[in-house]
C-alpha positions in Angstrom: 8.9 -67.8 -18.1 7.2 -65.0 -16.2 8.8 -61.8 -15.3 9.5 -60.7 -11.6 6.8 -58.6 -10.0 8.2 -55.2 -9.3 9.5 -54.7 -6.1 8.1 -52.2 -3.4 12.0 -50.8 -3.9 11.0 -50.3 -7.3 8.3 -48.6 -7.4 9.3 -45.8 -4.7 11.3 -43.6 -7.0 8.7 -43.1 -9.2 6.5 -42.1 -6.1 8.8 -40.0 -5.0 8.9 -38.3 -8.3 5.2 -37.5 -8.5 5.2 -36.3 -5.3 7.8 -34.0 -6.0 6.2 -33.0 -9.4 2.6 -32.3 -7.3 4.8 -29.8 -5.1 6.2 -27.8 -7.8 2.8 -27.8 -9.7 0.8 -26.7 -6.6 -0.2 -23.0 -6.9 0.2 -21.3 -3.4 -3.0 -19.9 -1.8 -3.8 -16.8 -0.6 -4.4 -17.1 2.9 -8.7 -16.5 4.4 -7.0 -14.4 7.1 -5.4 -12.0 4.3 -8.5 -11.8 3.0 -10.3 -10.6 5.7 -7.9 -8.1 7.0 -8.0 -6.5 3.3 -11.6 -6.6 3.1 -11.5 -4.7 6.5 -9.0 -2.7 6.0 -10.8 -1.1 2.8 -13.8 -0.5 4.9 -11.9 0.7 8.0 -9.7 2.9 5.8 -13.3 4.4 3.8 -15.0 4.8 6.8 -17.8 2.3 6.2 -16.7 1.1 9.9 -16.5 4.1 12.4 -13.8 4.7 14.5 -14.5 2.6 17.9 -17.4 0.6 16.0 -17.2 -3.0 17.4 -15.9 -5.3 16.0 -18.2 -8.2 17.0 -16.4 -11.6 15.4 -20.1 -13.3 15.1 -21.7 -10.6 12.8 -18.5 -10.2 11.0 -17.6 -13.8 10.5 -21.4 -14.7 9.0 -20.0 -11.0 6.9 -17.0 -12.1 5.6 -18.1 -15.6 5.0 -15.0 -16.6 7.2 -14.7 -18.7 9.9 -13.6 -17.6 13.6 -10.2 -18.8 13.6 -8.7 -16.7 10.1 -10.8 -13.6 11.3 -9.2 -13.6 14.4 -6.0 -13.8 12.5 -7.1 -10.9 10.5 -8.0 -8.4 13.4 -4.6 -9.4 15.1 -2.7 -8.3 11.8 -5.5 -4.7 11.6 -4.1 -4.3 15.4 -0.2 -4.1 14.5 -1.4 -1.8 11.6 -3.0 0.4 14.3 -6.2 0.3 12.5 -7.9 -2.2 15.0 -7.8 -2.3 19.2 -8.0 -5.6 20.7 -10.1 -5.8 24.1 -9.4 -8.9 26.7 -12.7 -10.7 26.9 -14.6 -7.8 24.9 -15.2 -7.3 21.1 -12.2 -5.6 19.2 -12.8 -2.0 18.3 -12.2 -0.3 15.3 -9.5 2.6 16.5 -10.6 5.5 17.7 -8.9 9.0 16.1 -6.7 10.5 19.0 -5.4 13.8 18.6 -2.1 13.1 20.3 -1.4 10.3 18.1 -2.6 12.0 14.8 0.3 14.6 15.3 2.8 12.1 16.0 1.6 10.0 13.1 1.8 13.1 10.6 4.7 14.2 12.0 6.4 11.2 11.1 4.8 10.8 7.7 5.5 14.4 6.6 9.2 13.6 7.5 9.2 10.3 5.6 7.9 11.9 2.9 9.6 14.9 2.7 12.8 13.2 2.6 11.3 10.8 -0.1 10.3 13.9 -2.0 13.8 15.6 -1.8 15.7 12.2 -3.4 13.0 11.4 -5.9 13.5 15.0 -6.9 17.2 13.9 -8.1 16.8 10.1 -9.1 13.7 10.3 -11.0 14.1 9.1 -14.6 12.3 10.4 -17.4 9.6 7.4 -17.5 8.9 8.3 -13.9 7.9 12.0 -14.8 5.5 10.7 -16.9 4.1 8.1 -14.8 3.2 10.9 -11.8 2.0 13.3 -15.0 -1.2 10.7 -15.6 -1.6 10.2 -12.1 -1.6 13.7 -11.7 -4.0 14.2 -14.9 -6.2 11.7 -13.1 -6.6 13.1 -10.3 -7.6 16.4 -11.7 -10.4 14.6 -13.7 -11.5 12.8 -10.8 -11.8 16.1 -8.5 -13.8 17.8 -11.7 -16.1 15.1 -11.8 -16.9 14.8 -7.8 -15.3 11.1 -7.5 -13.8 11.2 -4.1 -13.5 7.4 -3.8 -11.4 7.3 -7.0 -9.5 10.4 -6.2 -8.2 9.0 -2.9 -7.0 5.7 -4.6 -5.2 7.8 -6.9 -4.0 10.4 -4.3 -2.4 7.6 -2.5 -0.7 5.9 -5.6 1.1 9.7 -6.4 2.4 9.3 -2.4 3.7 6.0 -2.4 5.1 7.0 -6.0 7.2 9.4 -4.7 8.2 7.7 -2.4 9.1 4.8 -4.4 11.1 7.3 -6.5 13.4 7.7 -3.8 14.9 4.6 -4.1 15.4 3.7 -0.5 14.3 0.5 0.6 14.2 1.8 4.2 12.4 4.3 3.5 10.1 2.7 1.5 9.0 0.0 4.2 9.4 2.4 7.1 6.4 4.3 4.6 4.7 1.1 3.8 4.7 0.5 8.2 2.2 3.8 8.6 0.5 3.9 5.4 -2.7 2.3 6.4 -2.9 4.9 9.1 -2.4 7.3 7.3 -4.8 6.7 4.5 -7.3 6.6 7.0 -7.0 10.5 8.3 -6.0 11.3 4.6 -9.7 10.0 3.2 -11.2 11.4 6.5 -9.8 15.0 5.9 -10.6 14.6 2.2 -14.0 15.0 2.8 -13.8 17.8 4.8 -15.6 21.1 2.7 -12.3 23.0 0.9 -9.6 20.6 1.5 -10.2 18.6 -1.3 -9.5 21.3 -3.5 -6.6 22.4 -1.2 -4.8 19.3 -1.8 -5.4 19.4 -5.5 -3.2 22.9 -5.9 -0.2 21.2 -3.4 -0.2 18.5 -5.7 0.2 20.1 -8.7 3.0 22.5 -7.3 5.0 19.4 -5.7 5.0 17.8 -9.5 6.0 21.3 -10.7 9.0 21.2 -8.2 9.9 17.5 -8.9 10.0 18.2 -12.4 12.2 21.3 -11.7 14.5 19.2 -9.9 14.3 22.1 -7.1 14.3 18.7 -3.8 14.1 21.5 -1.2 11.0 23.2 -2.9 9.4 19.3 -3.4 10.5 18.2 -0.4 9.0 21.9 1.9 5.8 21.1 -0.2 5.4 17.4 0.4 5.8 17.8 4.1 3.2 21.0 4.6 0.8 18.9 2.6 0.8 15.5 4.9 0.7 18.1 7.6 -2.0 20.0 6.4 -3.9 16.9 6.4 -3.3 15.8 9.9 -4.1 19.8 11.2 -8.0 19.3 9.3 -8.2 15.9 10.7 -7.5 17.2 14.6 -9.6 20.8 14.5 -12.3 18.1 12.9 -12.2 16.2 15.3 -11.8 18.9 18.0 -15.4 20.4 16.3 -17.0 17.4 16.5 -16.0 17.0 20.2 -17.3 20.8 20.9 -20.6 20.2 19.4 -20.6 17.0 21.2 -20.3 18.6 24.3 -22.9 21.6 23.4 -25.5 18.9 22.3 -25.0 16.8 26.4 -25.0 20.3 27.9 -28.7 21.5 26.2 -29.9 17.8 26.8 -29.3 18.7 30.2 -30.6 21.4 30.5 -33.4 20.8 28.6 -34.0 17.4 31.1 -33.4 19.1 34.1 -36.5 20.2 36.6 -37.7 23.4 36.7 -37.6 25.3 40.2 -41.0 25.0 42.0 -42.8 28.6 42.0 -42.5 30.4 45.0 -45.4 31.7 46.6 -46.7 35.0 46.7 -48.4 36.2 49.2 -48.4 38.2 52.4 -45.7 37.0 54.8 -46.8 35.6 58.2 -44.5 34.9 61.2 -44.0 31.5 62.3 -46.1 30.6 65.7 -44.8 28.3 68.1 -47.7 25.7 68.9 
């Protein structure tokens, strides 16, 4: 006698099962769009794109190796960041440096992290000493050794250390909300002549005053350094403006006509005809 084919009713469940083993097997991707807007952000961040460089999406797609659609997704994210401006019916633009929004941006940075500083100054642990101790050592060797690129990657991991050390969660993503602005001035100012240096000193007093315990020294320290760097970044910028402005005004004058020569001569009265 022959056995009963199985059933379309049978065979579901085990369908279903698969199916749900396939979902929990899948490995979620990381999105093209992400991709992109880190790629850019680095090079927006570096400098490697200029402030109000355009952002053209045909050069940058065939760049990325993206398509329109995720970079377009990408420069929308860079633009809540404040890194990117988006034009209607023009290319976006990377953001220009405006002095009036520099200060407000250090302003509220130093404050972020000055409050940061004056917790983590009471709630670091032991371990966390010794974590901002190599960070510290590192970037030391890296300043020795002329390495600005590492020293800035470092520099920012000792900032959002600290602030980490707090142990706010507000704070912390308020922090995490202006941080790619801020890295951008911060790597700007870095390589301006003398301030590298500068920042090395701060940072080694603002460990010294952590490890003290001492949160109004750490926290005073913290927030003249962020402000410090917003200050070199403006009278940078305020330079570069100047000599801007010198270079248009001796291209001027250098275009402009010179006066025809007046003749000498004896002077004669006019005659009526």
């Amino acid at each position: 006698m022959t056995e009963p084919k199985a059933t379309r009713r049978n065979k579901e469940p085990k369908r279903a099962m698969t199916a749900l083993q396939r979902r929990r097997l899948r490995v979620p991707r990381v999105g093209l769009h992400e991709q992109a807007a880190a790629r850019l952000r680095t090079m927006i961040v570096r400098g490697e794109l200029a402030p109000g460089q355009s952002l053209g999406e045909a050069d940058l797609s065939d760049a990325l190796g993206v398509s329109r659609t995720p970079l377009r997704e990408a420069l929308k994210q860079l633009a809540s960041e404040g890194l990117v401006e988006l034009r209607l019916n023009h290319s976006a633009v990377v953001a220009p440096f405006r002095r009036a929004e520099l200060a407000e941006l250090f302003e509220a940075v130093s404050g972020i992290e000055r409050c940061a500083a004056e917790l983590a100054a009471l709630r670091m642990e032991p371990d966390d000493f010794e974590r901002l101790a190599v960070l510290q050592d590192k970037i030391e060797w890296h300043h020795g050794r002329g390495e600005l690129r590492e020293y800035f990657q470092t520099n920012q991991q000792i900032h959002s250390a600290i602030v980490g050390f707090a142990r706010n969660a507000v704070l912390k993503a308020t922090h995490e909300a202006l941080l790619a602005r801020a890295e951008r001035a911060r790597f700007f100012a870095l390589s301006v002549l003398g301030r590298w240096d500068e920042s090395v000193r701060e940072h080694q007093e603002i460990l010294s005053a952590l490890k003290r315990r001492d949160a109004a020294r750490a926290g005073q320290i913290l927030a003249h350094h962020v402000r410090r760097t917003g200050e070199i970044v403006a009278e940078t910028l305020d330079a570069k403006t100047l000599d801007a402005k010198t270079l248009d005004a001796e291209a001027d004058g250098a275009a402009a006509p010179e006066a025809p020569a007046r003749p000498r001569g004896r002077k004669t009265r006019n005659v009526a005809p």
